[in-house]
C-alpha positions in Angstrom: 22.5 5.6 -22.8 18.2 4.5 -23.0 16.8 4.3 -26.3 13.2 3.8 -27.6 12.5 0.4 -28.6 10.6 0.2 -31.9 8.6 -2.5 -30.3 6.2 -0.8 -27.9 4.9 -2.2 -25.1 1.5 -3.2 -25.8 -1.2 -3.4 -23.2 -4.3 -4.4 -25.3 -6.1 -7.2 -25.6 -3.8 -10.2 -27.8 -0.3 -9.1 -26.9 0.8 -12.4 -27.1 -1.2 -15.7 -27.6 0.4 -16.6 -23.9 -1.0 -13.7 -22.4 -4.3 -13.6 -23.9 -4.9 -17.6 -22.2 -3.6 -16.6 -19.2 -5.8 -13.5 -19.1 -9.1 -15.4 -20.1 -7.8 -18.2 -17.4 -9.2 -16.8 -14.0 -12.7 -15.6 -15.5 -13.1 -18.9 -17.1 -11.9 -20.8 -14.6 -14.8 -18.9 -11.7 -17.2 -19.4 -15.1 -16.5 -23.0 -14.9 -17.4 -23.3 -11.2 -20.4 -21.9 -12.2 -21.5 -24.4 -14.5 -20.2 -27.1 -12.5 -22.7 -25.9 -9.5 -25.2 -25.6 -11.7 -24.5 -29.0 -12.8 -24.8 -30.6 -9.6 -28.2 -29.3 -9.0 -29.9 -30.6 -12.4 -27.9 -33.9 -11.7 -29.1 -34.2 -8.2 -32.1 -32.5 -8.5 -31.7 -30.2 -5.9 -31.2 -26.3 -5.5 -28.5 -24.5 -3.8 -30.1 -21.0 -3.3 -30.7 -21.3 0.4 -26.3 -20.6 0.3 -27.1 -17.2 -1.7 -27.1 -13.9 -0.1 -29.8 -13.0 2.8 -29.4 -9.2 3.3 -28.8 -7.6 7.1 -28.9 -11.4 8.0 -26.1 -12.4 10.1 -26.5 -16.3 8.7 -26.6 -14.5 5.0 -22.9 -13.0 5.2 -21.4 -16.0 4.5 -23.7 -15.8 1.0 -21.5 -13.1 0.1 -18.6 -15.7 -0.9 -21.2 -18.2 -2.6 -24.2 -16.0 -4.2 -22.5 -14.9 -7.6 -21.0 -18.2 -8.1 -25.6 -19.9 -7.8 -28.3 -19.1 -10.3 -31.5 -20.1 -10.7 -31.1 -22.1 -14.3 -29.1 -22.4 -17.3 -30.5 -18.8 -19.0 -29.8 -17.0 -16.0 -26.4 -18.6 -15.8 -26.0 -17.9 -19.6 -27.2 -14.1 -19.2 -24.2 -13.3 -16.6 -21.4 -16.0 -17.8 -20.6 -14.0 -21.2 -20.4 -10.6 -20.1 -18.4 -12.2 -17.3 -15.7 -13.6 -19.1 -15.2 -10.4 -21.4 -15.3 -8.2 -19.0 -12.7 -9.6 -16.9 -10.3 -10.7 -19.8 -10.1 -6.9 -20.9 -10.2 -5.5 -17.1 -6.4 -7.8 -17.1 -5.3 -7.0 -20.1 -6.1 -3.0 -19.5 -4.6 -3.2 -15.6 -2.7 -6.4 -15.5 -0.6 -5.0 -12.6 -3.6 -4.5 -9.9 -6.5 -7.2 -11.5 -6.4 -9.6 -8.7 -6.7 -6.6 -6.7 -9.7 -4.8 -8.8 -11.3 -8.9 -9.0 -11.3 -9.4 -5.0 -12.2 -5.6 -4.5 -15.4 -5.9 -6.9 -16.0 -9.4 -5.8 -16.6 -8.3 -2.1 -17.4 -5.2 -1.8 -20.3 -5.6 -4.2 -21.7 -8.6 -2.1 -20.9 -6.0 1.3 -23.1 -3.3 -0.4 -25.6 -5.5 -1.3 -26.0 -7.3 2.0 -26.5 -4.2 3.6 -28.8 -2.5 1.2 -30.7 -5.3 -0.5 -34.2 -6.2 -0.1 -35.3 -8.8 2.2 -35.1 -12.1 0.7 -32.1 -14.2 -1.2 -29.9 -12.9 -3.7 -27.9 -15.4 -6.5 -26.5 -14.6 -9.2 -23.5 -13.2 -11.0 -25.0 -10.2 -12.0 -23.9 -8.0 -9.1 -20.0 -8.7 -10.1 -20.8 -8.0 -13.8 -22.0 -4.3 -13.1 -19.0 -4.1 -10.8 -16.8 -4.9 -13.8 -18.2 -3.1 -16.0 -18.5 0.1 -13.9 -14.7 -0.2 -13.5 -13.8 -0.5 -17.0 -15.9 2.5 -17.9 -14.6 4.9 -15.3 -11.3 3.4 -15.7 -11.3 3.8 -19.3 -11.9 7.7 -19.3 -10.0 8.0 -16.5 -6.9 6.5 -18.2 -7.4 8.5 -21.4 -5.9 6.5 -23.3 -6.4 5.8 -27.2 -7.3 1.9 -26.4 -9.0 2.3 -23.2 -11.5 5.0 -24.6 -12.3 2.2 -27.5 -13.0 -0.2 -25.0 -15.2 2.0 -22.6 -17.0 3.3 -25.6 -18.2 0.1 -26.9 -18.7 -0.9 -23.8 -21.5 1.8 -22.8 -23.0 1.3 -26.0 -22.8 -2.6 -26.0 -24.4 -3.0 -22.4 -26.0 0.6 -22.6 -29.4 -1.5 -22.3 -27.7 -2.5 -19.0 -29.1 0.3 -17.3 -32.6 -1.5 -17.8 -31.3 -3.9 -14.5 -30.5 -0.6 -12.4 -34.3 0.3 -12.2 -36.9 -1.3 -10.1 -38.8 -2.7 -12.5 -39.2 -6.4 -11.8 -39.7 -7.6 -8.6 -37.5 -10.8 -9.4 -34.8 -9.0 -10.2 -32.1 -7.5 -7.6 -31.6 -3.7 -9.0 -30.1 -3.1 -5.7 -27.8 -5.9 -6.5 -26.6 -4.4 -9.9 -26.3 -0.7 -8.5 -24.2 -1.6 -5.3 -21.8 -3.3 -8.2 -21.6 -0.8 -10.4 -20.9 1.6 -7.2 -18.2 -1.0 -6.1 -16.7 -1.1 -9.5 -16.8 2.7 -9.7 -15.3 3.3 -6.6 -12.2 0.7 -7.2 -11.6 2.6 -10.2 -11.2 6.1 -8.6 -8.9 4.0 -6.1 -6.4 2.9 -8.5 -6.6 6.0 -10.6 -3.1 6.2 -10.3 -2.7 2.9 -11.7 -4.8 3.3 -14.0 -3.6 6.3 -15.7 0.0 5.1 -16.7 0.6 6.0 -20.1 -0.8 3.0 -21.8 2.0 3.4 -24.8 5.2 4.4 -22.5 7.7 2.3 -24.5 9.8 0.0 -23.7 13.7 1.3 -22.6 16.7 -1.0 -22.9 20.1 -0.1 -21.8 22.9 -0.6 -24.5 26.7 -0.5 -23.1 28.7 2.0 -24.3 32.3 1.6 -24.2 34.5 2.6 -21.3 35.9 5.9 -21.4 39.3 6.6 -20.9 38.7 9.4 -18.8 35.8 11.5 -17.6 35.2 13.7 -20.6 32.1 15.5 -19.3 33.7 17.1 -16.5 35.9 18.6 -18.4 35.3 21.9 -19.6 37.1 22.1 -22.9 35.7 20.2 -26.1 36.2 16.5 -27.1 35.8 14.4 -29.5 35.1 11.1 -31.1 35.4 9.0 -33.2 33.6 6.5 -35.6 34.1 3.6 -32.9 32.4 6.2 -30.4 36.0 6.2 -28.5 36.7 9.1 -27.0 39.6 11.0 -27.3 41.2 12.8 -24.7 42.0 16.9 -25.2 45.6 15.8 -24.1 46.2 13.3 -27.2 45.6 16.2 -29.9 48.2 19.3 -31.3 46.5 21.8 -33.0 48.3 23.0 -36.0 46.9 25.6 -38.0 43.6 25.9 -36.7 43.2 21.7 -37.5 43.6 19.0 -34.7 46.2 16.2 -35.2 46.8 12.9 -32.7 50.1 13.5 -30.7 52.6 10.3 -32.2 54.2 7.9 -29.9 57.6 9.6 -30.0 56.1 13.1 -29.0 54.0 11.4 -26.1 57.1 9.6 -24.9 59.5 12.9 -25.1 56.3 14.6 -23.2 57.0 12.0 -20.4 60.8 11.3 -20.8 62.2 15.3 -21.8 65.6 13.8 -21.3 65.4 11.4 -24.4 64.3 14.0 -26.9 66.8 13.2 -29.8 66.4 15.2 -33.2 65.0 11.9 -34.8 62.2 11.8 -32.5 61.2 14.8 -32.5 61.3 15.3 -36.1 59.3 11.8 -37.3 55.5 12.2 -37.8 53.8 9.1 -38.7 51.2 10.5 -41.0 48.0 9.1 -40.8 44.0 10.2 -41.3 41.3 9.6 -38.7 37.6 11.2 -39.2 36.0 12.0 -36.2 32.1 13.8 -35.5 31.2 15.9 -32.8 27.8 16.8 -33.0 27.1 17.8 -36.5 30.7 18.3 -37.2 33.1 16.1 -39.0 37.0 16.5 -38.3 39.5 14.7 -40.5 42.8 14.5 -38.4 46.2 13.7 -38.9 48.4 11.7 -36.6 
C-alpha cells in the first residue's frame, strides 16, 4: 500500500542548506574562474581578449570555450557575474535532474550561434550565457506551469525586463548578436526538455509501508472478508454465521471439520465464548468465537 507523505517533495530554492551550497557550487565556482582571469591580467598587466570569440574565423572557434569566461574590466565582469550566479542557482534548483545538461547546452550553443552570426571582430564576455539562462528559465517557467516556477519567471521578466535594452543594436561596443543568439539557445533548450520540465513540481513523495502477510489471497475470492483491528485478515472459512451475525469457528469445531471421526458430544457442544470487533469498510462487526 503507497501513501502520501505529509512532507512534500520540494523543488524550490532552500530545500535544504546542503542543497542550496551545492546548487550555488558550479555557478560560483565558473564565477571564480572569472575573477581569477581577470586577476591575472591586472596582476600582469596584460589582456587576454585576443582568446575571445572571432566570428566565421576558423582560429576563433576555439573562443567559444574561453570568451564568456574574459571581460574587459572589473564593471563588465561585475555586470554579468551576479545575474550569473542567480540565474544558474535557480535553473538547478527548478531542473536539478537535466542542469548540467541545460549548462553545457546554453554554454555552447550560444558561443556556436554567435560565432556564426556575430559581427566581425572579438567577442568576451559572459553576457551571451546570461541571456541563454535567463531565456530558459522564462520559457521553462511557463512551460512548467507550475505555482513556483511562474514566481520565478515573473520576477524574472520584470527584474531583467531592462534586459531587452542589450538585444537591440544600439551600441556599437556591445554584442546584441551575442545576447540574442543566447536567449535563442536558452529558449530552444527549454522547448527541448519540456518534458522534463513539466513534471508536476509538487508530485509528493510515496513510501511503501509493509502490510502484514496474508493468510490467503482474499482478493480473488469472490465472497466478503473481513478484518480486524490488527489489519489480519480472516479467512471466509474460519466464520459460522448464526443468526444473521458472524462468529470464529473454535478449535474443537476446526479439528472435527478435519478429523469427522473424533466428533465426541463434548467437542461438539463447548464454545469458547469470546468478542472480537472487526471493520470492513465503514462497517463494524462484533463477533463471537
Amino acid at each position: 500500500m503507497l501513501k502520501k507523505n505529509k512532507n512534500r517533495e520540494q523543488k524550490s530554492l532552500g530545500n535544504s542548506p546542503n542543497q542550496f551550497a551545492y546548487s550555488l557550487l558550479p555557478s560560483a565556482l565558473a564565477g571564480t574562474f572569472m575573477v581569477f582571469i581577470l586577476f591575472l591580467e591586472w596582476f600582469f598587466d596584460t589582456s587576454f581578449s585576443s582568446y575571445g570569440l572571432r566570428p566565421r574565423e576558423l582560429r576563433g572557434l576555439a573562443g567559444i570555450i574561453f570568451f564568456p569566461f574574459l571581460h574587459a574590466n572589473a564593471m563588465h565582469l561585475a555586470s554579468n557575474l551576479l545575474p550569473f550566479i542567480l540565474l544558474s542557482t535557480l535553473i538547478y534548483n527548478l531542473v536539478k535532474e537535466i542542469f548540467w545538461k541545460v549548462w553545457a547546452f546554453t554554454f555552447l550553443i550560444s558561443g556556436f550561434w554567435t560565432w556564426c552570426f556575430a559581427r566581425p571582430g572579438i567577442v568576451i564576455g559572459a553576457s551571451g550565457w546570461v541571456y541563454a539562462l535567463l531565456g530558459f528559465l522564462l520559457v521553462a517557467g511557463f512551460a512548467r506551469m507550475g505555482r513556483k516556477a511562474m514566481v520565478i519567471a515573473g520576477g524574472l521578466a520584470f527584474l531583467y525586463g531592462g534586459m531587452v535594452y542589450g538585444l537591440l543594436p544600439v551600441k556599437s561596443g556591445i554584442s546584441w548578436e551575442g545576447h540574442l543568439m543566447g536567449l535563442l539557445a536558452g529558449c530552444l533548450a527549454a522547448w527541448y526538455w519540456r518534458k522534463e520540465i513539466r513534471l508536476n513540481e509538487n508530485e509528493p513523495v510515496k513510501e511503501k509501508i509493509t502490510e502484514p502477510d496474508d493468510s490467503y489471497p482474499y482478493w480473488m475470492g469472490s465472497s466478503a472478508h473481513f478484518v480486524d483491528g490488527n489489519r489480519n485478515v480472516i479467512h471466509p472459512d474460519d466464520l459460522i454465521w448464526q443468526h444473521g451475525k458472524p462468529r470464529i469457528r473454535t478449535d474443537e469445531e476446526k479439528e472435527a471439520d478435519d478429523n469427522p471421526d473424533k466428533i465426541t458430544p463434548e467437542s461438539a457442544h463447548s464454545v469458547q465464548q469470546t468478542a472480537k470487533t472487526f471493520r470492513h469498510g465503514p462497517w463494524t462487526w462484533t463477533i463471537s468465537g
